[in-house]
C-alpha positions as CSV (number, residue, x, y, z in Angstrom):
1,X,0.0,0.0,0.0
2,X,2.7,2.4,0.8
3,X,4.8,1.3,-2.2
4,X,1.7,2.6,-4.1
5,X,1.4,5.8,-2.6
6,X,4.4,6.7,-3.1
7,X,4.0,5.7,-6.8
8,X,1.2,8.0,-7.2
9,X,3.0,11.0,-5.2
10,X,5.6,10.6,-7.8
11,X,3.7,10.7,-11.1
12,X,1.7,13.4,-9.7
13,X,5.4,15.8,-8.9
14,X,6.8,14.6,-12.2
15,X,3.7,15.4,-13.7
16,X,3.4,19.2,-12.3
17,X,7.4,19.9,-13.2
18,X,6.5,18.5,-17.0
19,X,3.6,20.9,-17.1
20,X,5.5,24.1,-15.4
21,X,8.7,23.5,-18.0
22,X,5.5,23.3,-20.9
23,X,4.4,26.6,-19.3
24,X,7.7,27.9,-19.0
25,X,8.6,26.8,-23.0
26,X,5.5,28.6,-24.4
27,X,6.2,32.0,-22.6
28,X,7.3,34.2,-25.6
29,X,10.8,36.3,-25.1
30,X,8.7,39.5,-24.3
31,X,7.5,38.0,-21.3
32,X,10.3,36.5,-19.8
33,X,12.1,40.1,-20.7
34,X,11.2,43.3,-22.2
35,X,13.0,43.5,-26.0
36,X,15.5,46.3,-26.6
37,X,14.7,47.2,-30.3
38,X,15.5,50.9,-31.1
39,X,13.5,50.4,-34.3
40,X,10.0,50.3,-32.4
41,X,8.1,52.0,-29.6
42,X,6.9,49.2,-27.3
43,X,4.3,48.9,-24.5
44,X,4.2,46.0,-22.1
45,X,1.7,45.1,-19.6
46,X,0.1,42.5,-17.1
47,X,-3.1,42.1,-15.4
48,X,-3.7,39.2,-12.7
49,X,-6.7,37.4,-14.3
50,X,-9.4,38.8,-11.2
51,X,-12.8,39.7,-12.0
52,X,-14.6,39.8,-15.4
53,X,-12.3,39.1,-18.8
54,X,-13.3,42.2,-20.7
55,X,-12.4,44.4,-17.6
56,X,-8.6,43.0,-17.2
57,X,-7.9,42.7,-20.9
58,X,-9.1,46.5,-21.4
59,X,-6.7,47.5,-18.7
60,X,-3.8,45.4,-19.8
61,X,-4.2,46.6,-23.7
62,X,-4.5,50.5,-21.6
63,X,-1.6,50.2,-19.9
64,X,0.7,48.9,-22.6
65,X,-0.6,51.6,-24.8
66,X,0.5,54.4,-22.0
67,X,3.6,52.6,-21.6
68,X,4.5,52.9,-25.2
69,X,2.9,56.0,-25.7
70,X,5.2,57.6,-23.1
71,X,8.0,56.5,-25.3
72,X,7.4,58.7,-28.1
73,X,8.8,62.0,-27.1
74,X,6.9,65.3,-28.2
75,X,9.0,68.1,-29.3
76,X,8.3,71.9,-29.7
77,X,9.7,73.2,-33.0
78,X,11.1,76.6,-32.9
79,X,8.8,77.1,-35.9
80,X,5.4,76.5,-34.2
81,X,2.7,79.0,-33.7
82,X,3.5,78.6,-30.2
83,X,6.9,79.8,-30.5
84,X,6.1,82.9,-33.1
85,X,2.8,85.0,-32.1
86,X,2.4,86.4,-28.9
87,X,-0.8,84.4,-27.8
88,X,-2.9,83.8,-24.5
89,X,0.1,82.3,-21.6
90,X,-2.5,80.3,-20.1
91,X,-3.9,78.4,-23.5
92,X,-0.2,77.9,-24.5
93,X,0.3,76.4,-21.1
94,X,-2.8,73.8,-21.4
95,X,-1.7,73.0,-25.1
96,X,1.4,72.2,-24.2
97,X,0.2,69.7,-20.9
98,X,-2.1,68.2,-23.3
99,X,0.7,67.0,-26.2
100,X,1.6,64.1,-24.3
101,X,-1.9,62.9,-23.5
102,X,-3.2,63.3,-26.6
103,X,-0.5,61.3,-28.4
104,X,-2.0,57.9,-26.9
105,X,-5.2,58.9,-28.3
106,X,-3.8,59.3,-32.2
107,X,-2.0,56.0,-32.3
108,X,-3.1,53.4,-34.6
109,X,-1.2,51.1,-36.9
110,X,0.3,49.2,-34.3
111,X,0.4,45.7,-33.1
112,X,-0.6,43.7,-30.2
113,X,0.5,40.6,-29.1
114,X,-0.9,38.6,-26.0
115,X,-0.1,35.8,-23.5
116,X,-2.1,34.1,-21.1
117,X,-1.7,31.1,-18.5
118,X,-4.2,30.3,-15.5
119,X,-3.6,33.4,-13.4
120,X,-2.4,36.4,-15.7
121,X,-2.8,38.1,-19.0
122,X,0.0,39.9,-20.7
123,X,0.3,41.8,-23.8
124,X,2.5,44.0,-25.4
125,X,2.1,46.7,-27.7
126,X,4.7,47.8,-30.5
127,X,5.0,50.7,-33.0
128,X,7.4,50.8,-35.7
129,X,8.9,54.3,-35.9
130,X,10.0,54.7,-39.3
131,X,5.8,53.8,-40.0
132,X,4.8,56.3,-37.0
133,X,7.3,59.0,-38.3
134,X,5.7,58.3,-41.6
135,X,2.0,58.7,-40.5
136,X,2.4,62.0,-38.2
137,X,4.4,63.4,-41.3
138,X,1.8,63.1,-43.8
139,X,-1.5,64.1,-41.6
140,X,0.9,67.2,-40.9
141,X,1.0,67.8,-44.6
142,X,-2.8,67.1,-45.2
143,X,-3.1,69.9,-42.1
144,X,-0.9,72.2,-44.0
145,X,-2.2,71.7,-47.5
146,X,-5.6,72.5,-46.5
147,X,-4.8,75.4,-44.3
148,X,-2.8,77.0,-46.8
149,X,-5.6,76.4,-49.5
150,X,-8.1,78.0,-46.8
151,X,-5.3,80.9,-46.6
152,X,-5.5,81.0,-50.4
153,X,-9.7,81.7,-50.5
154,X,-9.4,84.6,-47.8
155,X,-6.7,86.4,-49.9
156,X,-9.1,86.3,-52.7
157,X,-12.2,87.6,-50.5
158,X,-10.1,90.1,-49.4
159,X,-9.0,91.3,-52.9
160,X,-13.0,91.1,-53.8
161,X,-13.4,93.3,-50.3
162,X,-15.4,90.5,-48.8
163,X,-13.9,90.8,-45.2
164,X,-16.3,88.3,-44.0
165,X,-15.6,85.4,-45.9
166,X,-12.1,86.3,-45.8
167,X,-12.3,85.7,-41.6
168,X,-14.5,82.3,-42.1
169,X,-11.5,81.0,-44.3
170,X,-9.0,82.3,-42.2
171,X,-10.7,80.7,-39.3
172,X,-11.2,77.1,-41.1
173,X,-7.3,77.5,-41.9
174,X,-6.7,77.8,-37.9
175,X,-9.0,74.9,-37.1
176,X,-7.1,72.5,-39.6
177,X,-4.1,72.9,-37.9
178,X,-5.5,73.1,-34.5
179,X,-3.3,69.4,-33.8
180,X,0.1,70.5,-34.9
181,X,0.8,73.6,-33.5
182,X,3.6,72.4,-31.9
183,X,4.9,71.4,-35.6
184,X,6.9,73.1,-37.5
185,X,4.6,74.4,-40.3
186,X,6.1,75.3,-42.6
187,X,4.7,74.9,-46.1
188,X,6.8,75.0,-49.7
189,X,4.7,76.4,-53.1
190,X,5.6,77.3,-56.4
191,X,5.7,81.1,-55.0
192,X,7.7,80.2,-52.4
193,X,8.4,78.4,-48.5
194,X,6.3,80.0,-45.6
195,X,4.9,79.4,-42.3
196,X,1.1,78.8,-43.0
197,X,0.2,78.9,-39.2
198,X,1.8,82.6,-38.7
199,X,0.6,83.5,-42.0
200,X,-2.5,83.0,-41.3
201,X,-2.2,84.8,-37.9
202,X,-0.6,87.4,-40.0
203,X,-3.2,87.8,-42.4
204,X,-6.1,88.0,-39.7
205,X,-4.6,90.8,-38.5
206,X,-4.1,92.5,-42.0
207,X,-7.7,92.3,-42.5
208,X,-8.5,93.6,-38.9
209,X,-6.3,96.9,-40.1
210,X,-8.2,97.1,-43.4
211,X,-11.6,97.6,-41.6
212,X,-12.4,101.0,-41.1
213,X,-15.7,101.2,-38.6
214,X,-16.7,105.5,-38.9
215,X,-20.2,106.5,-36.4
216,X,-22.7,108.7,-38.4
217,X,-22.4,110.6,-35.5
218,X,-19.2,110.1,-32.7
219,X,-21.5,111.8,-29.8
220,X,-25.1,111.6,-28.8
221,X,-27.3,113.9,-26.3
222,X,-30.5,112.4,-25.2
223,X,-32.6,112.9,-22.8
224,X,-32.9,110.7,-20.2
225,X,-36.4,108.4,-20.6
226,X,-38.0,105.3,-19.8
227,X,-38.9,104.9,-23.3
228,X,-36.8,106.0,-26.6
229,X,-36.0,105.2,-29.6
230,X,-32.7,106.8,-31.0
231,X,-30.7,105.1,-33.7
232,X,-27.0,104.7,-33.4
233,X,-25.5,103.8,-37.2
234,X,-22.0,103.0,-37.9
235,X,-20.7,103.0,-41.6
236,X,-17.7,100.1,-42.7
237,X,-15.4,100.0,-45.0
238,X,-12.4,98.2,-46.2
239,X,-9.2,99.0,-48.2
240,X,-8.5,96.8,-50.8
241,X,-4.8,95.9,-52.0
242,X,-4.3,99.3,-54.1
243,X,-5.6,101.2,-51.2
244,X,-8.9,101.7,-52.8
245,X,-11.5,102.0,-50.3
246,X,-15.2,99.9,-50.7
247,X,-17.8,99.9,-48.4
248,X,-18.5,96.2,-46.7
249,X,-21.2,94.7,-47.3
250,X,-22.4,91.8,-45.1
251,X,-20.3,92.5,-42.1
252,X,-21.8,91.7,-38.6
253,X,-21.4,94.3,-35.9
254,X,-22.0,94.0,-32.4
255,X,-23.6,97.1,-30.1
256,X,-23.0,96.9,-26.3
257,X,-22.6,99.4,-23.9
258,X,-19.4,99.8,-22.1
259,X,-19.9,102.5,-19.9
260,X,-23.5,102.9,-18.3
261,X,-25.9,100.3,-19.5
262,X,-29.2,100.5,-21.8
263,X,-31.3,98.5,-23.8
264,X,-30.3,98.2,-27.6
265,X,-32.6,97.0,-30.5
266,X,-31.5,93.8,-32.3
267,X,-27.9,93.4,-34.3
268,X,-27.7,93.1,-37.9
269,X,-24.8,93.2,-40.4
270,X,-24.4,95.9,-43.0
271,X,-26.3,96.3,-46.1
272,X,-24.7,96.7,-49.3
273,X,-23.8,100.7,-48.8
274,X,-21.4,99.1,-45.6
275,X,-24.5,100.9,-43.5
276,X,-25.5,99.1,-40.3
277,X,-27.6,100.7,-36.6
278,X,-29.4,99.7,-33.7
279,X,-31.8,102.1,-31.6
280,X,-31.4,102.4,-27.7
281,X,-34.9,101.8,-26.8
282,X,-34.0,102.3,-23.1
283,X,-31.5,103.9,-20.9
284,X,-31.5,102.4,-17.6
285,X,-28.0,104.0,-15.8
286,X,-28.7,107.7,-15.3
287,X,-25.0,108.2,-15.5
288,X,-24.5,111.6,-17.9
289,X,-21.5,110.3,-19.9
290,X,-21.8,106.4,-21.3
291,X,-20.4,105.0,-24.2
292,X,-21.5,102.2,-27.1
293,X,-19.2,100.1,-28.7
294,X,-19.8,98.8,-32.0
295,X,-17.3,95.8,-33.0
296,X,-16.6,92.8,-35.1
297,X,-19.3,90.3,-33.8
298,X,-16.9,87.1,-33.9
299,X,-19.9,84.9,-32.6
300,X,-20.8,84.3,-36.5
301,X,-17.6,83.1,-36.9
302,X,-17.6,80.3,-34.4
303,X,-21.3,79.9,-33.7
304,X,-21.1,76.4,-35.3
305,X,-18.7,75.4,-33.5
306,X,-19.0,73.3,-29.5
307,X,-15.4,72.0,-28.9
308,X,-14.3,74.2,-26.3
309,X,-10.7,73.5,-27.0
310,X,-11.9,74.7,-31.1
311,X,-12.8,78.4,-29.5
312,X,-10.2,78.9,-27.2
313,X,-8.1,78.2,-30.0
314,X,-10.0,80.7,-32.2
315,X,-9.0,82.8,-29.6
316,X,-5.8,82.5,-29.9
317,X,-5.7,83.8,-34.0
318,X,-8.5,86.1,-33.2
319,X,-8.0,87.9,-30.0
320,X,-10.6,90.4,-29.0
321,X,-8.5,93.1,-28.4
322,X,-7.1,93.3,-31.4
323,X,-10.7,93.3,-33.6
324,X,-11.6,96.4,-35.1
325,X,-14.3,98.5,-33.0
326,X,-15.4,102.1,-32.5
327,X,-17.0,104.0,-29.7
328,X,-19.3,106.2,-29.8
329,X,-20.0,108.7,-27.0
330,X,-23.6,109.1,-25.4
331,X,-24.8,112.4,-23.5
332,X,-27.8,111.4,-20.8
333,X,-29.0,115.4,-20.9
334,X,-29.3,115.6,-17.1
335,X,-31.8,117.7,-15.0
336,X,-30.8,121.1,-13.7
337,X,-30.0,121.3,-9.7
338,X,-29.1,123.5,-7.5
339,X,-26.3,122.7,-4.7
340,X,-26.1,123.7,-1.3
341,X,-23.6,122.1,0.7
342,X,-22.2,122.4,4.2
343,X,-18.3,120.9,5.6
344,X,-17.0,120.9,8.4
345,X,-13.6,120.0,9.8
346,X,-12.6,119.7,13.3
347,X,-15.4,121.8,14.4
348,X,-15.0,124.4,11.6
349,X,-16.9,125.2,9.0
350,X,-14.4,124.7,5.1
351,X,-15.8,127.8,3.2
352,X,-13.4,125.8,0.3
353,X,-15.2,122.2,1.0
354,X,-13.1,120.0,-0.7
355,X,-15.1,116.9,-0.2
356,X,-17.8,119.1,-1.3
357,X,-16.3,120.0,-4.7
358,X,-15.6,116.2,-4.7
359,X,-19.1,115.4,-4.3
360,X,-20.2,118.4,-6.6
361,X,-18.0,116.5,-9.7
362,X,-19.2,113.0,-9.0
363,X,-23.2,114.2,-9.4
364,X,-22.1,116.6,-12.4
365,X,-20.7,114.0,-14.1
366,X,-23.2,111.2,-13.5
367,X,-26.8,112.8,-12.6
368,X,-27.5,116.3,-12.9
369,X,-26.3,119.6,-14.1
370,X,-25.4,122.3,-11.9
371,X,-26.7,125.9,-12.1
372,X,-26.1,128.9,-9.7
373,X,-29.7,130.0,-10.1
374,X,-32.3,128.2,-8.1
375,X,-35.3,129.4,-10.4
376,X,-33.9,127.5,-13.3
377,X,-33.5,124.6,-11.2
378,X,-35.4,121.2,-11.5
379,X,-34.5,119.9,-8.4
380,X,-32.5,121.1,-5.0
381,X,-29.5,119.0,-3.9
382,X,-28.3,119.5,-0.1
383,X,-25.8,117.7,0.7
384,X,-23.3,118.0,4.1
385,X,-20.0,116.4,5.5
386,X,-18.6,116.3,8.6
387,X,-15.2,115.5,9.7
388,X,-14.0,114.7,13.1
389,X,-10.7,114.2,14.7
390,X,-10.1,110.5,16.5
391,X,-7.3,109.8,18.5
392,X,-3.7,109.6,18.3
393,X,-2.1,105.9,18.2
394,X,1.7,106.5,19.2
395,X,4.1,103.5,18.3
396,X,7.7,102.7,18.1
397,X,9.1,106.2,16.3
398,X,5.6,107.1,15.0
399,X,2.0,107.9,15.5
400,X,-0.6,106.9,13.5
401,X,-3.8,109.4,13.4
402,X,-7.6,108.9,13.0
403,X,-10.4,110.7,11.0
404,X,-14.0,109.6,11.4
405,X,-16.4,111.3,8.5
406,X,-20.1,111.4,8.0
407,X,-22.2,112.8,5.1
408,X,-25.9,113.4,4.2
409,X,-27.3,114.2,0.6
410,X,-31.3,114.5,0.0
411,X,-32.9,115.3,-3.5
412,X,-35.9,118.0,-2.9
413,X,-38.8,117.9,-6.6
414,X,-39.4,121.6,-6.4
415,X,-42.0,121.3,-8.6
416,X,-43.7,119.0,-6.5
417,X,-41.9,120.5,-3.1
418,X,-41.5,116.6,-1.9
419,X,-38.2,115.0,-0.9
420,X,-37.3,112.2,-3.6
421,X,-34.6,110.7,-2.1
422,X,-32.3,110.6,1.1
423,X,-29.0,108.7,2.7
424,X,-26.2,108.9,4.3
425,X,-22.8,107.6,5.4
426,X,-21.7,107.4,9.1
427,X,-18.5,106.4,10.2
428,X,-16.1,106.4,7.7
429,X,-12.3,106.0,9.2
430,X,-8.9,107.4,7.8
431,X,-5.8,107.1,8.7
432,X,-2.5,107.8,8.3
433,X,0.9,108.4,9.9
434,X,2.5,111.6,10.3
435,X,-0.8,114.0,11.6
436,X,-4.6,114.7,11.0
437,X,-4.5,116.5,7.8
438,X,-2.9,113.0,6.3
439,X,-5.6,111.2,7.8
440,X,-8.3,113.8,6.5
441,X,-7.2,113.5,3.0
442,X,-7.6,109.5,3.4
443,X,-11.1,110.1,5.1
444,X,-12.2,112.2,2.0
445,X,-11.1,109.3,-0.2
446,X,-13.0,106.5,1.3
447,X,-15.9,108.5,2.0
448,X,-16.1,109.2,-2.2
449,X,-15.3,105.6,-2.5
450,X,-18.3,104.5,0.3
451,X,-20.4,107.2,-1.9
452,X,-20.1,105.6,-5.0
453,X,-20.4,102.1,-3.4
454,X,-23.6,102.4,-1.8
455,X,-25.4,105.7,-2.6
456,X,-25.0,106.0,-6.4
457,X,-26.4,103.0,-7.0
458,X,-29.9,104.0,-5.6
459,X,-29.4,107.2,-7.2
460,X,-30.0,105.3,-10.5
461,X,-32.8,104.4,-9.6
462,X,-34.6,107.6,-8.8
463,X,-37.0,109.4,-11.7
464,X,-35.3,112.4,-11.9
């Protein structure tokens, strides 16, 4: 019985060291160690054989991609876009993170190879680098040829004055090279070798400086109004090579204001005479001096378009500042007031009243207009400041002094003798080293700062 046993015992060990050296024998090279071949890019990888097959043979196939993907080295040529126009830090920045990620994601053409026994699944990825070299250099190419033929439609809209179609082309060139602008672009024609990424850039900005954007009128007085209806009109142009000037026809224009705020009438593009407006139907800051700005409205340009990463790069060959704009200059005609004002300091009445005079400009500019003669006067304005000494704070060589300021304004109808509006201010600190009149002077400035803060925004919202 025990001569049988141990029979057994020994089949079944000579058995399990025949079946590990089969094992052993059918584990390829790559396996057993990773292949030094500097003609390739390769990606190995292993995943214990634990829960369901599709999931560990996905992340064995990922990780042998990233591994190999890491291999292939990304390089920014002095000739990039990048490199040659001055473009947004931050989008240059993300680009540039992004080069390496992205390469795993373009791969193809490579090949996989796999292994298996009981308890783990290998494989191993590999890229030839003369065929990868090959691949990246012609979709460069295709990038280049078609930008450069998109280059080659906006130079003719431009020389047919079409500004418009000139900028779609332009912006179509941009978007075909949006994956090599780390590449070195440039591009060899029967005219010539040049860099079709700055080229483009370049020739956006030519047409930009061609566009000429002339107000039918560069100011506007209006009286203030719930309801109105006052067209603002812009005329466009644009010079064409000889310097010939045409006026541009389908050009969109946006209005927005940019100082005060209103209510504008819907946004067109010009008509064939270059002629384009939009009414303010409503005025809703009372402030006396506000400004429209008509500009290029670059949302027709890239309205079609929902990659994110498409628009900041848009951008980047189109930045705002640099689009051709115009301002035009609106005059809210104000109400007539009168002023009387009252300042003290430390106990004293200021005959001057700096603050006062401060105050004085800060209405005058945004609300009313001043006269000296009460019967010509819509409304009364009283307004009075008072600023008191605080206490001297002595330190190690110095003192620091304290200021406390209050102020009062109220609005009198005098055609209706009824107070329209009333506030004030109490409380307002300065200080400063050195004495009181330093700390006055810092009083006065917070106190015109508190004032604009808090009181001129219920101003605006007073029918005067």
């Amino acid at each position: 019985m025990k001569k049988q046993t141990s029979l057994t015992l020994l089949a079944l060990l000579t058995f399990l060291l025949l079946s590990s050296n089969i094992d052993a024998k059918r584990k390829p090279a790559w396996v057993k160690q990773r292949p030094n071949d500097p003609a390739y890019y390769i990606g190995i990888a292993m995943e214990p054989k634990q829960g369901s097959e599709v999931d560990y043979r996905q992340s064995a196939r990922g990780s042998a991609l990233k591994q190999m993907s890491s291999e292939i080295k990304v390089n920014i040529s002095s000739n990039s876009v990048l490199q040659k126009i001055e473009t947004d830090y931050q989008y240059k920045e993300s680009y540039e993170s992004k080069l390496q990620a992205s390469v795993e994601q373009t791969l193809e053409g490579y090949e996989v190879l796999t292994w298996e026994n009981r308890k783990e699944y290998w494989v191993m990825t590999r890229l030839s680098k003369e065929k990868y070299a090959r691949a990246k250099q012609m979709k460069l190419d295709q990038a280049k040829m078609m930008a450069s033929s998109y280059l080659s439609d906006a130079k003719k809209a431009m020389g047919n004055y079409d500004a418009f179609s000139a900028l779609n082309y332009l912006a179509k060139g941009a978007i075909s090279l949006k994956d090599h602008l780390e590449e070195d672009l440039t591009y060899k024609t029967v005219d010539g070798t040049y860099n079709v990424g700055t080229e483009i850039f370049s020739t956006i900005q030519d047409a930009f400086r061609r566009i000429e954007l002339i107000p039918v009128q560069t100011k506007y007085q209006i009286q203030f109004s719930k309801k109105l209806e006052v067209p603002i009109a812009v005329n466009a142009s644009f010079v064409g090579n000889n310097g010939e000037k045409r006026p541009l026809a389908g050009f969109p224009l946006k209005y927005e204001f940019t100082k005060g705020e209103g209510v504008l009438s819907s946004q067109s593009k010009t008509n064939l005479d270059g002629y384009t407006s939009v009414s303010i139907t409503r005025l809703i800051s009372k402030r006396k001096l506000q400004e429209i700005t008509a500009a290029f409205d670059f949302k027709h340009i890239d309205e079609s378009e929902t990659d994110e990463e498409v628009r900041r790069l848009l951008q980047v060959f189109f930045p705002p500042k640099q689009m051709p704009s115009i301002g035009i200059a609106i005059e809210v005609l104000k109400s007539k007031a009168y002023l009387i004002s009252e300042e003290k300091v430390f106990g004293e009445l200021d005959d001057k009243g700096a603050f006062s005079g401060m105050i004085k400009t800060e209405l005058n500019e945004n609300f009313f207009t001043f006269t000296s003669n009460m019967d010509e006067a819509d409304f009364v304005v009283k307004i009075s400041s008072n600023f008191v000494s605080g206490d001297e704070r002595k330190g190690n060589g110095y003192s620091v002094f304290t200021v406390f300021a209050d102020f009062n304004i109220a609005i009198k109808d005098l055609k209706s003798q009824t107070e329209i509006f009333a506030d004030n201010l109490n409380g307002i600190r300065g200080m400063r080293p050195g004495n009181f009149e330093y700390a006055l002077k810092d009083s006065r400035i917070k106190l015109i700062e508190e004032f604009k803060k808090s009181i001129e925004p219920r101003l605006e919202q007073v029918d005067m």
